[in-house]
C-alpha positions as CSV (number, residue, x, y, z in Angstrom):
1,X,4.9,-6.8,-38.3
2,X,6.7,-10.2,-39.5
3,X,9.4,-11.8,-38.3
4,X,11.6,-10.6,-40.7
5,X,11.6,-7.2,-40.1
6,X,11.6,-8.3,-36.4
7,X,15.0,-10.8,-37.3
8,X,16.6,-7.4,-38.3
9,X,15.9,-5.4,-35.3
10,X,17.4,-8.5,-33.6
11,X,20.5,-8.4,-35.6
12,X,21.0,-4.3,-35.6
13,X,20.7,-4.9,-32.0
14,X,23.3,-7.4,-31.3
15,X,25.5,-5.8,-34.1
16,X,25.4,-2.5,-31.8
17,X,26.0,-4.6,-29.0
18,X,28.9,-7.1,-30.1
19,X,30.1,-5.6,-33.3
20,X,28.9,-7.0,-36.6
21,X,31.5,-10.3,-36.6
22,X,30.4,-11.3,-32.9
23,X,26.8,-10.1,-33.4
24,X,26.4,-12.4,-36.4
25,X,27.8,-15.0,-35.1
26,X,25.5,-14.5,-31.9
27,X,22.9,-14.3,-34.3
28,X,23.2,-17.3,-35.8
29,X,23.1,-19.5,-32.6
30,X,20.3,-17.3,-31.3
31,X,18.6,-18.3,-34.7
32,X,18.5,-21.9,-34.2
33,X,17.5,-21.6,-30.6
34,X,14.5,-19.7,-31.3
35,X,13.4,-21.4,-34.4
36,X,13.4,-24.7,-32.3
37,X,11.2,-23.1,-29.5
38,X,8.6,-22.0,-31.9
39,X,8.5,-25.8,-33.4
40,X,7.6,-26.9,-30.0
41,X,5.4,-24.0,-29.2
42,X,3.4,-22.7,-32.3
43,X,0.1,-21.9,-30.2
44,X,2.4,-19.3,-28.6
45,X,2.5,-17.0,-32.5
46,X,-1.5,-16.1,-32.6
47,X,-1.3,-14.3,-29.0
48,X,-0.6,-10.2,-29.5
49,X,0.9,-8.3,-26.6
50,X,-2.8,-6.5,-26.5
51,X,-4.9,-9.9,-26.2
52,X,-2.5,-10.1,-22.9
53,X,-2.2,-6.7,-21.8
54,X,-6.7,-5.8,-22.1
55,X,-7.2,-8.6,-20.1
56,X,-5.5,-8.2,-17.2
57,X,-8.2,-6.7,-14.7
58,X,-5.8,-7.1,-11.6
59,X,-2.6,-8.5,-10.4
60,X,-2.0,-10.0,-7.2
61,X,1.5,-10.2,-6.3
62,X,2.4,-12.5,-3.5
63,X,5.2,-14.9,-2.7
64,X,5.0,-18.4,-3.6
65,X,5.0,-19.7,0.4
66,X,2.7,-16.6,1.3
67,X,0.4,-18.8,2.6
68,X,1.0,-22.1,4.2
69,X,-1.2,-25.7,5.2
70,X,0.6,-28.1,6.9
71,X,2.0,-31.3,4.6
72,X,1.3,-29.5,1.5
73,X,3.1,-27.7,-1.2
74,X,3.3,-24.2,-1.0
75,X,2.0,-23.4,-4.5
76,X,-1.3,-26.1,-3.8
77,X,-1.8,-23.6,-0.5
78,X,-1.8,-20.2,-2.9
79,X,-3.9,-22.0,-5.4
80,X,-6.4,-23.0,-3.1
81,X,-6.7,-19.8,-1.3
82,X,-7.2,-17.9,-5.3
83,X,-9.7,-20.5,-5.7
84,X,-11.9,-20.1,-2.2
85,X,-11.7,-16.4,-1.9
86,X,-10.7,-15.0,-5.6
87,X,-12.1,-17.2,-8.0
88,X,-12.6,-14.9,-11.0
89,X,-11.6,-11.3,-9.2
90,X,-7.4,-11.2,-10.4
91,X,-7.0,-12.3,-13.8
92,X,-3.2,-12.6,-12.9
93,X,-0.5,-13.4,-10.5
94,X,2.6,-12.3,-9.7
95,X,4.3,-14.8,-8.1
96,X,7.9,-13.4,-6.6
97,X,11.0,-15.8,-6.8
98,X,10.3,-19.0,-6.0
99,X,13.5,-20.7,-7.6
100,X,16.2,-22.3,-5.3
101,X,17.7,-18.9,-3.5
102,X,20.7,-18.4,-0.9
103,X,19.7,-14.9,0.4
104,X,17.2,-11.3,-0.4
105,X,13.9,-13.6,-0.1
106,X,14.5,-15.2,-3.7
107,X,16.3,-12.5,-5.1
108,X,19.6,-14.6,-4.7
109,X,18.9,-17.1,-7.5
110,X,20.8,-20.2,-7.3
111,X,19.2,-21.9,-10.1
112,X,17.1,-20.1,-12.6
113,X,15.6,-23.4,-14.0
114,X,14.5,-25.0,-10.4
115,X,11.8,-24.8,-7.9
116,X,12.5,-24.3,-4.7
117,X,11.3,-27.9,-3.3
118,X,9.9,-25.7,0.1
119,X,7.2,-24.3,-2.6
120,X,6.5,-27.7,-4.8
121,X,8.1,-28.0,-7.9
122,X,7.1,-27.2,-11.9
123,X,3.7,-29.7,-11.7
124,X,2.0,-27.9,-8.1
125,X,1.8,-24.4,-10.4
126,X,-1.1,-26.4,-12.7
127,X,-3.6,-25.2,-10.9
128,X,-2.3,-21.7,-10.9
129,X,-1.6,-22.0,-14.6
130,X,-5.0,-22.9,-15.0
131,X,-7.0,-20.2,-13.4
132,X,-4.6,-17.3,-14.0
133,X,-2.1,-15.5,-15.7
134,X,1.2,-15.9,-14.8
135,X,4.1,-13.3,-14.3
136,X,7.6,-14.7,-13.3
137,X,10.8,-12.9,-12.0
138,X,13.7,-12.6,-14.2
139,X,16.4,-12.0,-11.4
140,X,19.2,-11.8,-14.2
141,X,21.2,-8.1,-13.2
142,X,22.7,-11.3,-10.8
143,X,23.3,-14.6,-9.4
144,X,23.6,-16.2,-6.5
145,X,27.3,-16.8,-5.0
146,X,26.5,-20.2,-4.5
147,X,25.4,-21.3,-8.2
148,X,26.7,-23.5,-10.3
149,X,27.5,-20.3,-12.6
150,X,29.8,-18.9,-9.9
151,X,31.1,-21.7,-8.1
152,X,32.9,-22.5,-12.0
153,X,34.1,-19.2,-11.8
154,X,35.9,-19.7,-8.7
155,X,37.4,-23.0,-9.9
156,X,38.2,-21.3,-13.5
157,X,36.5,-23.3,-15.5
158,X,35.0,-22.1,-19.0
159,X,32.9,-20.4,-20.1
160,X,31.9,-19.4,-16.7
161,X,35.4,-17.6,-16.1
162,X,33.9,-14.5,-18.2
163,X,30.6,-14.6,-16.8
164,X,31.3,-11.9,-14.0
165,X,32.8,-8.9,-13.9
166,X,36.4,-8.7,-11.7
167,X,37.5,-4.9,-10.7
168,X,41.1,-3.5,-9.5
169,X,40.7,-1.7,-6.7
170,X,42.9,1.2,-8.7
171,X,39.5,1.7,-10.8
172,X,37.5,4.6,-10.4
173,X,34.3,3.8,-9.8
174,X,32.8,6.9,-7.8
175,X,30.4,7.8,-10.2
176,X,28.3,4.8,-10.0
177,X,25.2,4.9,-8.9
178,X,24.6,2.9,-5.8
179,X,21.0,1.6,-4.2
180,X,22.0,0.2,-1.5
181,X,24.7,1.1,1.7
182,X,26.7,-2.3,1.0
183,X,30.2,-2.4,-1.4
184,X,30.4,-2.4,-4.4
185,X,32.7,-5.0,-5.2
186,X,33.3,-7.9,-3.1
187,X,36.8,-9.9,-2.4
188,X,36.7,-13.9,-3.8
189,X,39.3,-16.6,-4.0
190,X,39.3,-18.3,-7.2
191,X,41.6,-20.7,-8.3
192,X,44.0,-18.1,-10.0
193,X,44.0,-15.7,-7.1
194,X,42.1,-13.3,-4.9
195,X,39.7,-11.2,-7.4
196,X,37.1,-8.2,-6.6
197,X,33.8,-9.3,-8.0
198,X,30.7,-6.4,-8.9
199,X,27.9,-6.9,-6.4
200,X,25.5,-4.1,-6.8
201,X,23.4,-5.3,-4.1
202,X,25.4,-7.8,-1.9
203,X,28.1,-10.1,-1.6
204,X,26.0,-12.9,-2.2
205,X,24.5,-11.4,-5.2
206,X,27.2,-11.3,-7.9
207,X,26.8,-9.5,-11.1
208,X,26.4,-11.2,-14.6
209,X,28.8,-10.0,-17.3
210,X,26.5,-9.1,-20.4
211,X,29.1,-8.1,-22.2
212,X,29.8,-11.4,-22.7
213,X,27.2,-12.5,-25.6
214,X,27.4,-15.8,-23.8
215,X,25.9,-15.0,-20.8
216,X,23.1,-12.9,-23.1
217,X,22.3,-16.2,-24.6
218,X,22.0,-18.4,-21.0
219,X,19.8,-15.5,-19.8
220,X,17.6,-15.5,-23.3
221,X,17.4,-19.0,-22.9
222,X,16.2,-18.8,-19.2
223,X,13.6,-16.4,-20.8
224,X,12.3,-18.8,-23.2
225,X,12.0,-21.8,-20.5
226,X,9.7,-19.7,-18.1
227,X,7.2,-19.0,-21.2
228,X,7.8,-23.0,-21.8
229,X,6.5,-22.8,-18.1
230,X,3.5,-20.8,-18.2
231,X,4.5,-16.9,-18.0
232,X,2.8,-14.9,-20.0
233,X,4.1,-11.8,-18.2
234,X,8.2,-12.2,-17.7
235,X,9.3,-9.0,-14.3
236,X,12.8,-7.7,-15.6
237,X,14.5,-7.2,-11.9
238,X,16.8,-4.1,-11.1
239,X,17.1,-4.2,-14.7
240,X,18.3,-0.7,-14.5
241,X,21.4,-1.4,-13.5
242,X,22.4,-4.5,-16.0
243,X,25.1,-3.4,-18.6
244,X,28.1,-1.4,-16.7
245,X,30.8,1.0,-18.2
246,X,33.8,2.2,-15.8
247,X,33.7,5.8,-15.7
248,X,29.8,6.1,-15.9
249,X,26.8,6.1,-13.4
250,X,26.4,2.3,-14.7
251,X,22.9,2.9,-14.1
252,X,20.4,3.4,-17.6
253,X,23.0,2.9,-20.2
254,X,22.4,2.5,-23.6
255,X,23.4,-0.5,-24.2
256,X,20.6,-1.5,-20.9
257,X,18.3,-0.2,-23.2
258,X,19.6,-2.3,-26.0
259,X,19.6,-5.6,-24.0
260,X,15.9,-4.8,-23.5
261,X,15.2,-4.0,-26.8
262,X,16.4,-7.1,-28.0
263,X,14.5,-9.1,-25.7
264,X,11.1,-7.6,-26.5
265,X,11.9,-8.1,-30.6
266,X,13.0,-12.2,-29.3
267,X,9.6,-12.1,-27.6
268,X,8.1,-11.0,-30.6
269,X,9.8,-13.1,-33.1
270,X,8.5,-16.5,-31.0
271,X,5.9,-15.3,-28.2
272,X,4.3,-11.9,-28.8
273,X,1.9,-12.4,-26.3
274,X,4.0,-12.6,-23.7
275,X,4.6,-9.3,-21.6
276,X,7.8,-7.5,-20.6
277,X,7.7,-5.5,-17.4
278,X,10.7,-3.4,-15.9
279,X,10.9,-2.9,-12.5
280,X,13.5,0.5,-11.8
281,X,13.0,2.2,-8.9
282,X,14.1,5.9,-9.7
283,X,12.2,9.4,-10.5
284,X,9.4,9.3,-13.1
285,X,11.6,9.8,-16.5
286,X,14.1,7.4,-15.9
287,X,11.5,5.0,-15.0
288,X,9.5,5.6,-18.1
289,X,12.3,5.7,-20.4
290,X,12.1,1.5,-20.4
291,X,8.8,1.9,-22.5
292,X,11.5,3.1,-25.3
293,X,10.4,4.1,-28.7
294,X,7.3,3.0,-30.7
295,X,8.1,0.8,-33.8
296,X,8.0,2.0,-36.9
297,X,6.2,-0.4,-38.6
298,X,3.9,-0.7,-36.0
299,X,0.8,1.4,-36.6
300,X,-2.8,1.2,-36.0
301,X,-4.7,3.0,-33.2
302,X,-2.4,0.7,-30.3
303,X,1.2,1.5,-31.9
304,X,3.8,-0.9,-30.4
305,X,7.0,0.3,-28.2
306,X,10.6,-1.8,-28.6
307,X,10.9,-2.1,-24.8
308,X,8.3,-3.4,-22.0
309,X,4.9,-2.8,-22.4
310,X,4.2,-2.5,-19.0
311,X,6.4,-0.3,-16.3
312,X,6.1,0.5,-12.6
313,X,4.4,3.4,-11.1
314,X,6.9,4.0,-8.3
315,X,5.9,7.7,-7.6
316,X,1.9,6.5,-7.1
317,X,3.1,5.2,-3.0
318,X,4.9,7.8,-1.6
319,X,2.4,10.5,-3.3
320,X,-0.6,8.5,-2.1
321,X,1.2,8.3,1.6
322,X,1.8,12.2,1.4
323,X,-2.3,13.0,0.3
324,X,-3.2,11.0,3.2
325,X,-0.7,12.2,5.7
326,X,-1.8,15.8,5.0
327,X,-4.9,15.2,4.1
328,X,-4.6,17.3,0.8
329,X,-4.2,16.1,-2.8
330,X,-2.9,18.5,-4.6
331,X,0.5,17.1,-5.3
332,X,-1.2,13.7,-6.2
333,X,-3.6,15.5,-8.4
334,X,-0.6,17.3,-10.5
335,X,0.7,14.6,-10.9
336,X,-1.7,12.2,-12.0
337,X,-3.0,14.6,-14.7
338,X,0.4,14.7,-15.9
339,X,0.7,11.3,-16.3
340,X,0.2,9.6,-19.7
341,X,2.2,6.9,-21.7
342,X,4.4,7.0,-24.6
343,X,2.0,5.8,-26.5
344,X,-1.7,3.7,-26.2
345,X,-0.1,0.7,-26.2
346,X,1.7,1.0,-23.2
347,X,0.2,0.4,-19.6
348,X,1.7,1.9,-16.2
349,X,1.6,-0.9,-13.3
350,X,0.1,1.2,-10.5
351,X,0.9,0.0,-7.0
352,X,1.3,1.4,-3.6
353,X,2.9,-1.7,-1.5
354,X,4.6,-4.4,-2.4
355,X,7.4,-7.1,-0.9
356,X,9.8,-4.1,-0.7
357,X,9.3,-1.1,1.1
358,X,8.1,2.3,-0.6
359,X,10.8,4.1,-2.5
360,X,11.2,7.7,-2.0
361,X,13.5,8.4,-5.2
362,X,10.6,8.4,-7.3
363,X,9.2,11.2,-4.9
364,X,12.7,13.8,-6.1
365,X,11.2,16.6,-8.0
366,X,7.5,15.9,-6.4
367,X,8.1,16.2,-3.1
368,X,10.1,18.8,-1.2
369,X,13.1,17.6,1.2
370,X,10.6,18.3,4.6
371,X,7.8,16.5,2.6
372,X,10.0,13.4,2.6
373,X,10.9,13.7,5.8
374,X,7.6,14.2,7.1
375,X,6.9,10.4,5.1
376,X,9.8,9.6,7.3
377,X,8.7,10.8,10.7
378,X,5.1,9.2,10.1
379,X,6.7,5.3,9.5
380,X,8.9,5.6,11.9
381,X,6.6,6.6,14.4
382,X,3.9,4.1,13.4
383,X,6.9,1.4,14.3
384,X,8.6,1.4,10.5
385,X,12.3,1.2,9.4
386,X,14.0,3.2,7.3
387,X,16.7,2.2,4.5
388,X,19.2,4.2,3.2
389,X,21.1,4.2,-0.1
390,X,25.0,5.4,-0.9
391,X,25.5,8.3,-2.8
392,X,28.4,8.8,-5.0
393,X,29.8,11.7,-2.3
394,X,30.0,8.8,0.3
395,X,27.1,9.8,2.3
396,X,23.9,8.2,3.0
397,X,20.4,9.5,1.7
398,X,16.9,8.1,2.3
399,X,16.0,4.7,-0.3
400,X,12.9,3.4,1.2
401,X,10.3,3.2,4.1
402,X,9.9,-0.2,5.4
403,X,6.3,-0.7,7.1
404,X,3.2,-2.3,5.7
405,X,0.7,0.3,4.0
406,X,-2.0,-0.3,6.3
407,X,0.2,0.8,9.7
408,X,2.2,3.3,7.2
409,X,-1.5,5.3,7.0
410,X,-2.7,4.7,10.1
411,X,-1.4,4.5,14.0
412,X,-1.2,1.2,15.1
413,X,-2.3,2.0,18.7
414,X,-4.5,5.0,18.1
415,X,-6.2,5.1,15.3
416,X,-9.7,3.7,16.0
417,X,-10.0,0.5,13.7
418,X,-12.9,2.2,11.5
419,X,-11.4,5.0,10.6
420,X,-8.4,2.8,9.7
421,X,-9.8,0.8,7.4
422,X,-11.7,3.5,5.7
423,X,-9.0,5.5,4.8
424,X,-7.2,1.9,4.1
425,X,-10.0,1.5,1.7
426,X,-9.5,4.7,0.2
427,X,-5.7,4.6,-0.5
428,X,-6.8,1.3,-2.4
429,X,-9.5,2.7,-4.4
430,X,-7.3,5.6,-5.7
431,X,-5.4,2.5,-7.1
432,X,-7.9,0.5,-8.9
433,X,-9.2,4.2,-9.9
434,X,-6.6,5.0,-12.5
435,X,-5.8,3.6,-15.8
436,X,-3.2,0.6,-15.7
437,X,-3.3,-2.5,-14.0
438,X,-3.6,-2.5,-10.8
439,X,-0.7,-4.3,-9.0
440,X,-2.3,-5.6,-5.2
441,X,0.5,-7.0,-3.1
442,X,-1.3,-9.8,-0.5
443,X,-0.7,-8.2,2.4
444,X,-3.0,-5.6,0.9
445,X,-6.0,-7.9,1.0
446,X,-6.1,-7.8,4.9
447,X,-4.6,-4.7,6.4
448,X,-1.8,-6.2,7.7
449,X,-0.1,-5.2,10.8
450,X,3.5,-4.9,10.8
451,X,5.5,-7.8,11.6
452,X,8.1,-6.6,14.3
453,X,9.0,-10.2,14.8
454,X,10.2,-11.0,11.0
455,X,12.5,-8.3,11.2
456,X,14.1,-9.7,14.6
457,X,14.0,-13.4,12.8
458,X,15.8,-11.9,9.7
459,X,17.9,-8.9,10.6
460,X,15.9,-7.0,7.5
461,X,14.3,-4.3,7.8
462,X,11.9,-5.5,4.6
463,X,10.6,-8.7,6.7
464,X,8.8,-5.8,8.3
465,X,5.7,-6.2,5.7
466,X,6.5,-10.5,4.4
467,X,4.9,-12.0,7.1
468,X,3.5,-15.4,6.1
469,X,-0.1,-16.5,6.8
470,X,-0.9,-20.1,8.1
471,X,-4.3,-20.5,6.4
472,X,-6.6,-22.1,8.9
473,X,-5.6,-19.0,10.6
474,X,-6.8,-16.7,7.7
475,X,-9.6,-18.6,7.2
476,X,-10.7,-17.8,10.7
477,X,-9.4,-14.0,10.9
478,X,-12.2,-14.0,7.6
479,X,-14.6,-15.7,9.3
480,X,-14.5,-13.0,12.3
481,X,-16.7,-9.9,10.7
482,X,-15.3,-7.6,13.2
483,X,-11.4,-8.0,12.6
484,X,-9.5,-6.2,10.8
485,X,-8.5,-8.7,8.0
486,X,-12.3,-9.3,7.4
487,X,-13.4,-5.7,6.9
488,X,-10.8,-5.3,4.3
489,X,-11.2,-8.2,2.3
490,X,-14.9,-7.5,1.8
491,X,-14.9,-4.4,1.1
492,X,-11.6,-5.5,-1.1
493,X,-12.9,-7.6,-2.9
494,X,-16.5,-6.4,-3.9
495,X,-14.0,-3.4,-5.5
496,X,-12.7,-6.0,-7.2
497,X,-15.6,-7.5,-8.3
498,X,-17.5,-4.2,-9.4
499,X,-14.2,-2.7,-11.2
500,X,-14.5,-6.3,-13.5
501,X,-18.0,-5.6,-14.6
502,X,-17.1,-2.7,-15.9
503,X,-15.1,-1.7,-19.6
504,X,-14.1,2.1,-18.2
505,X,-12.0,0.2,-15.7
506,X,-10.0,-1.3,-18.8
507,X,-5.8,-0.9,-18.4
508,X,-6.5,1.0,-21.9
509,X,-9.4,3.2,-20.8
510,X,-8.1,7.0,-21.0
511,X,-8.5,8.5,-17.7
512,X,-9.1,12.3,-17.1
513,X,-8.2,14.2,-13.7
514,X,-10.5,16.5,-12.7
515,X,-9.9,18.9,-10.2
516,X,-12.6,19.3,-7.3
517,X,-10.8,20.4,-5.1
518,X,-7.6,19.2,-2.6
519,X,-9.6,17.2,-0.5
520,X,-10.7,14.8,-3.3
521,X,-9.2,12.5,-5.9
522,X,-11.5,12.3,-8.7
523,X,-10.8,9.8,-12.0
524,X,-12.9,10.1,-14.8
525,X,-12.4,6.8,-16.9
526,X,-14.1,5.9,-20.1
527,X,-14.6,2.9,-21.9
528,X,-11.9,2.4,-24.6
529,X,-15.6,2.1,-27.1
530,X,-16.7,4.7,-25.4
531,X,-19.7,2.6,-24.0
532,X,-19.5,4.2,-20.7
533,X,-17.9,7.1,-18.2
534,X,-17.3,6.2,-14.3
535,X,-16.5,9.1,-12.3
536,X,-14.5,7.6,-9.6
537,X,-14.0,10.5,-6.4
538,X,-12.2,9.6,-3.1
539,X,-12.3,11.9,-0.3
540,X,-8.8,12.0,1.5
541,X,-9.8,13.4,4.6
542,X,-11.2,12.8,7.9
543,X,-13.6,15.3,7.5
544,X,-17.1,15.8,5.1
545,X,-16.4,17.6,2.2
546,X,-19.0,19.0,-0.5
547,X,-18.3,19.3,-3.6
548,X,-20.0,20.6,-7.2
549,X,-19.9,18.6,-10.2
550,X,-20.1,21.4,-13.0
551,X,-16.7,20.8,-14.8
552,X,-16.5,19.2,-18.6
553,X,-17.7,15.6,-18.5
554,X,-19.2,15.8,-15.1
555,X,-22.3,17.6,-16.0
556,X,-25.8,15.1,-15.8
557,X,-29.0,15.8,-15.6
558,X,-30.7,12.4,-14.7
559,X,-28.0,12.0,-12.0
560,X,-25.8,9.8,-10.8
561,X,-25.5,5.9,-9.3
562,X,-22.6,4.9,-7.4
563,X,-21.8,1.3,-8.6
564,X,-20.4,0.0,-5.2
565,X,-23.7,0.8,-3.3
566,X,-26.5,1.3,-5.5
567,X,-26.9,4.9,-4.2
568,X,-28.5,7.6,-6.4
569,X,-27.0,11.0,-6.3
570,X,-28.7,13.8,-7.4
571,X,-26.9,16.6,-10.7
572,X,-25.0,19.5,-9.3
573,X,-23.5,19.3,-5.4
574,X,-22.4,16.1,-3.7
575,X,-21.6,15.5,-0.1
576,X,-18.6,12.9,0.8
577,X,-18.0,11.9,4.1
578,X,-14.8,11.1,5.5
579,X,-12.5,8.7,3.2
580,X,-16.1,7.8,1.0
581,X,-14.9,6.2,-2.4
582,X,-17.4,6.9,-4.6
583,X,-17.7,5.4,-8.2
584,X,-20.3,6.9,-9.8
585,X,-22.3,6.5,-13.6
586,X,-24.4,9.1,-14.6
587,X,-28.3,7.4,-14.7
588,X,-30.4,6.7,-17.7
């Protein structure tokens, strides 16, 4: 694919965009932007999006002040703790906002192009730059009230005047599609009078214009500088709700599509190695419409897709919360054997916790109403919160469940600590199970309690599960065989270690789902070469259950060796006790 058929999707694209006299002429400054960034970066053009995308084994997602030393930069802390306890066991890292912010935890950026100086600054991420992959937020759906960007704005001064979107109040707007219980638009003062300002998710978080081929060119720039800076993996942010059209749900437009299709084919054009991930929290198609289309003159046995290559898993958490809550799997094995990409080029990011809570939207058509509100009565009485979103009717509906994973599965006062941590361990092995990437939020690594305290020190019911560790204390919760934190991260981290060893593991590796029964997960993953098969079978339950492998691919006659222990297992019927992960290659 060269560039010049890759110049012309860029030009169709801004000519649908813009119209064909704006779109040229945003063409042509686009044009001598990204020919000067591939002058200064030519190593960037012999990197494919698959060199990138086969090699990431695991990515750890974790805020840039997750873990803390006294008199030292936040970013030397997080790269010191990757190099004591994961030296070689996540290829990548995730590092959530860590630019200047007012509000949201980051996700109120007040200046796209700086560090926050409580983290470090550009030269403390060397040494993550050096041992991993990098993925950056692009927060760009807003701003932060208090930048530069929208400070201007409020004193009139272009270009910034059209950067932002102002409302009448006489609009209609009752069809948009809101995700959170907060206004819409928000009243500001500028210079030529009181305006209303569109804030999807707060007041402090104003809304960028991209109608505006201006602002498309800031943001594209912004882009290009965190590649400049090390990502090789670039997080699109509540993408879903970037371009917006009165009278519409201003949620998935076409022209969102468009923006993102652009994007990938500027990627392309100067840094086709570098990854484009979308983060939409909604039910399964919406989601997986941001893989868009594959390319037409893209062919081969990985075709290529115009949109990200990578896309969240959002249904994976509140499925995998439901299996263990009823101790039954047959909603998460449907689903799972239903599940395939667009095409083989295209990689799901399967999580089950992360900085925010676990969204149930992705749950609508999965689970009924009473099965959601059973996921709400089990968080809320294992001490969770529970957020709600606005619906265009005015009311209020369920958005997400707020509790770490660890307390979310078990009881945090009566669930006896082994138990807890094996089916801890088994929720986590379902993950690392299935094709993808595996996305592992920190907090994962050790169990982690809730923090009832963040929420009182923030007001939010997300501080719930973003406690931040003081690392002499981790180090000594590790040290401590018998807590908590310690059980997990050794048992954590030898799946880590075994799942790298082997190809079947791959994010490319084609995965099967058989069905053994609704008491067990079972994967069957093999090697994109074909070199080798791993049978991968979780047992949800508290309870032993036995189970026969006779079904197609699970036959073997010499029998089978589960790679975590060693253990040999004989052909035909297999015992599991309760919550055993088993990941099993058939002997030679």
């Amino acid at each position: 694919m060269g560039n010049s058929s890759i110049k012309d999707r860029i030009i169709n694209l801004l000519t649908a965009l813009y119209g064909e006299k704006q779109g040229l002429e945003t063409w042509s400054t686009l044009q001598e932007s990204l020919e000067s960034f591939q002058k200064k970066n030519p190593q960037l053009n012999g990197i494919t999006p698959l060199d990138t995308l086969e090699n990431l084994d695991a990515l750890l997602i974790t805020y840039a002040d997750q873990i803390q030393s006294p008199g030292q930069p936040h970013l030397q802390t997080l790269a010191d703790f990757l190099q004591d306890y994961l030296t070689e066991l996540t290829s990548a890292v995730h590092l959530l906002p860590f630019f200047p912010f007012s509000s949201d935890d980051g996700f109120s950026v007040i200046d796209y192009k700086a560090v926050n100086p409580a983290v470090g600054d550009w030269e403390d991420l060397d040494p993550l730059r050096n041992c991993c992959k990098l993925m950056f937020d692009a927060v760009i759906n807003h701003i932060s009230s208090q930048s530069s960007w929208f400070q201007k704005y409020l004193r009139g001064e272009d270009p910034y005047t059209e950067y932002f979107l102002s409302v009448g109040l006489e609009e209609d707007l009752s069809l948009v599609v809101r995700p959170r219980a907060k206004p819409l638009l928000s009243e500001v003062e500028t210079t030529s009078g009181f305006r209303h300002v569109w804030t999807t998710f707060s007041t402090d978080q104003i809304d960028l214009n991209y109608k505006n081929p201006a602002v498309l060119l800031e943001i594209i720039d912004i882009l290009l500088f965190y590649i400049q800076q090390g990502a090789l993996i670039i997080r699109l942010d509540a993408i879903a709700y970037m371009w917006k059209e009165i009278g519409t749900s201003c949620i998935h437009l076409p022209q969102t599509h468009q923006v993102i299709k652009l994007m990938r084919a500027v990627l392309d054009y100067v840094a086709p190695g570098v990854l484009l991930i979308t983060e939409t929290n909604v039910p399964h198609q919406e989601n997986i419409s941001y893989f868009g289309n594959q390319l037409s003159d893209s062919g081969g046995k990985y075709p290529l897709g115009d949109e990200a290559q990578m896309v969240y898993q959002f249904p994976l958490a509140p499925l995998v919360l439901h299996t263990f809550r009823t101790e039954n799997a047959q909603v998460l094995n449907n689903w799972a054997s239903s599940i395939e990409t667009p095409f083989s080029s295209a990689a799901f990011l399967n999580f089950i916790a992360s900085h925010d809570g676990i969204g149930v939207r992705p749950a609508e058509g999965l689970l009924s109403t009473e099965e959601i509100q059973g996921l709400v009565n089990q968080v809320i009485d294992h001490g969770g919160e529970v957020s709600y979103k606005t619906n265009p009717d005015g009311s209020k509906s369920v958005y997400e469940l707020n509790i770490t994973l660890y307390d979310a599965l078990s009881h945090p006062q009566n669930d006896p600590l082994d138990l807890g941590v094996k089916r801890f361990l088994a929720s986590q092995a379902i993950m690392l199970s299935l094709s993808g990437v595996p996305g592992i939020y920190i907090h994962s690594l050790f169990g982690s309690p809730n923090s009832h305290e963040s929420v009182k020190k923030t007001g939010r019911a997300r501080s719930i599960n973003r406690e931040k560790f003081q690392f002499d204390a981790l180090k000594n919760a590790l040290k401590d065989k018998s807590s908590r934190a310690s059980l997990v991260f050794s048992a954590y981290t030898h799946y880590l270690k075994i799942r790298k060893e082997h190809p079947a593991f791959k994010p490319l590796a084609p995965q099967l789902i058989p069905d053994l029964g609704n008491r067990v997960f079972a994967v069957l993953r093999t090697a994109v070469d074909e070199s080798e098969t791993v049978l991968c079978l979780i047992n949800v339950t508290s309870k032993p259950v036995e189970i026969s492998l006779d079904g197609e691919g699970l036959n073997s006659t010499s029998g089978w060796i589960d790679l975590l222990t060693g253990d040999e297992y004989s052909p035909g019927k297999m015992n599991l006790g309760p919550y055993q992960v088993l990941w099993l290659k058939e002997s030679e």
